[in-house]
N, C-alpha and C positions, 0 to 999 in steps of 0.2 A: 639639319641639327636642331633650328628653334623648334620646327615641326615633333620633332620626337621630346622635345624638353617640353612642351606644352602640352601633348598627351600626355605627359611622366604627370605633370600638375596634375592633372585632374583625373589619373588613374589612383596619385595618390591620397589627393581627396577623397577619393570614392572609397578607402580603405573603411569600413563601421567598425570601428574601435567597440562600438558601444554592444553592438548587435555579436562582435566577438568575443566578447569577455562573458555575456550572459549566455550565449550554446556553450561554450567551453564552461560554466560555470554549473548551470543546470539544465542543459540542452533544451533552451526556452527560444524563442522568436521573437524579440524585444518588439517587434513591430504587431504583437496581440494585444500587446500592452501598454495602458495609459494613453500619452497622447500617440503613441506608433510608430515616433520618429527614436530617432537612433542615437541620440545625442544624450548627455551626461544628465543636462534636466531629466529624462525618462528615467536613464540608469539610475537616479537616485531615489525615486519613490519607489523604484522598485527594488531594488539592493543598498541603499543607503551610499555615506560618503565613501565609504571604504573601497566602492568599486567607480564612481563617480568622480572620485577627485583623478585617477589615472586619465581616465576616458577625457576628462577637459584636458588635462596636460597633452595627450596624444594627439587630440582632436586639435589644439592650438600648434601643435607642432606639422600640424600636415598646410598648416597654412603658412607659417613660418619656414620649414625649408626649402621649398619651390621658389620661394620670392629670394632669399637670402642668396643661392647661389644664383640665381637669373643676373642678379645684380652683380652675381662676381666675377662671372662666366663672360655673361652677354655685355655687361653693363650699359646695359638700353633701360631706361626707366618705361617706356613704353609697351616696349614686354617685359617687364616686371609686372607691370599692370594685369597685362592678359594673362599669363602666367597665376597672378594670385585671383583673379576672378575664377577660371577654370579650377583654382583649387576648393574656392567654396562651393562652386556649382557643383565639382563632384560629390560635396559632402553631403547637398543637400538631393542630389540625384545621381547616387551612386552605379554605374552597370552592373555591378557585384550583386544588388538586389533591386532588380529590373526597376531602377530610377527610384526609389521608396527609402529616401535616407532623414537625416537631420534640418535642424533646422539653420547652420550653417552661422551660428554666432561666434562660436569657440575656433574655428578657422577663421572667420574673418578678423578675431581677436589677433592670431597669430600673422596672420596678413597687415594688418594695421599696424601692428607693434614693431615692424622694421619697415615701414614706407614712410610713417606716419607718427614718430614715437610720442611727441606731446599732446596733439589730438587723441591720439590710443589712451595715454592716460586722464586725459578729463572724461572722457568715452568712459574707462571703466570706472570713475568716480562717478558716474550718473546712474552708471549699472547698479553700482552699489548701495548709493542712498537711497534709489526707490527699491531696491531690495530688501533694505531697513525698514523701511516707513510703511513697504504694502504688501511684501513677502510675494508677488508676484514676479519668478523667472523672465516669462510672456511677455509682461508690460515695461520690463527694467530692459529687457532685450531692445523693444522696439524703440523705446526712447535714447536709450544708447546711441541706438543703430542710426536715428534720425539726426542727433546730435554731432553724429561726425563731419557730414560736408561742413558743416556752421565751424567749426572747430578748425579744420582743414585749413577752409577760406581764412579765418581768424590770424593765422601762422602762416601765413601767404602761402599755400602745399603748389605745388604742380599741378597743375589743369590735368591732369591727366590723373593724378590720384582723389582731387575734387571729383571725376566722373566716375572713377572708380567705388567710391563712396556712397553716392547716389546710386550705381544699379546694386550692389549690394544691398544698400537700404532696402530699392524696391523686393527683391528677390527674398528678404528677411521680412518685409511683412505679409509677400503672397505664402513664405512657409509658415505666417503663423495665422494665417487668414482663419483658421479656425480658433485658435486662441482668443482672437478679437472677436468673434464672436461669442464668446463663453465670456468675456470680459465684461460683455456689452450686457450681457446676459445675470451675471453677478454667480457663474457656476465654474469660474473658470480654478482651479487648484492651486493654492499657495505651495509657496515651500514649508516644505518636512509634512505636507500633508501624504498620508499612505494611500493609494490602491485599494476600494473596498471590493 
């Protein structure tokens, strides 16, 4: 049974919310475009909020029900864990498109936000303010992202969702490994900037 609840995870991860709304929209390949990945960031320089604010809700919700019933079902905190890491893995290496998906923040959001609720929110207070101050996605993700074990520890969390923390972290800046370098570079895209 946990064997098939843990593929369900990260089959449902692996759903591209993003990459489906633009073929159903203009029968496009979201992965031609901009940064390539599948995730709402992408969707929105390329379709605006109107199709990008779904695509986060969806995309946070594939991290959030896996974990929420693991917990109600199994009530093992330890596979909860595994359970929600498998759901961001799939997000960001979908089978649906031979492993080439997102960058795995907006699940890991939905992942955090019921392991982790007070870390989750000073998490997206950091997302926020350097999203204010630098209109960089990229750099408000990874600072976020970095920001959770510290947070975690801070609110005494489970050793077990401190390490969960940590490989997400890692796994969120090898998907934006090119970002950082565009960053590093001074070429990387703000928000609401378009697609030329």
């Amino acid at each position: 049974m946990k064997i098939l609840y843990a593929l369900f995870s990260y089959l449902l991860g692996s759903i591209p919310i993003g990459y489906i709304l633009l073929f159903i929209s203009e029968r496009k390949d979201i992965r031609n475009y901009g940064s390539g990945a599948t995730g709402a960031t992408n969707v929105l320089r390329i379709k605006g909020w109107k199709y990008a604010l779904p695509v986060s809700v969806l995309d946070i919700l594939k991290g959030f029900v896996p974990v929420f019933f693991a917990l109600k079902i199994f009530e093992n905190i330890f596979f909860a864990v595994i359970c929600a890491f498998l759901s961001v893995a799939g997000h960001c290496f979908p089978i649906y498109l031979k492993f080439k998906g997102g960058k795995g923040v907006a699940t890991a959001a939905g992942v955090f936000s019921i392991l982790a609720f007070k870390p989750f929110v000073l998490g997206l207070v950091v997302f926020i303010l350097v999203v204010v101050f630098t209109r960089y996605a990229s750099l408000a993700s990874i600072l976020a992202a970095s920001s959770f074990p510290f947070f975690i520890y801070l609110f005494k969390g489970k050793v077990e969702i401190i390490g969960l923390s940590l490989a997400i972290f890692l796994l969120i800046v090898l998907r934006h490994w090119g970002n950082i370098k565009r960053l590093i570079k001074g070429t990387e895209r703000k928000i609401g900037e378009k697609i030329k």
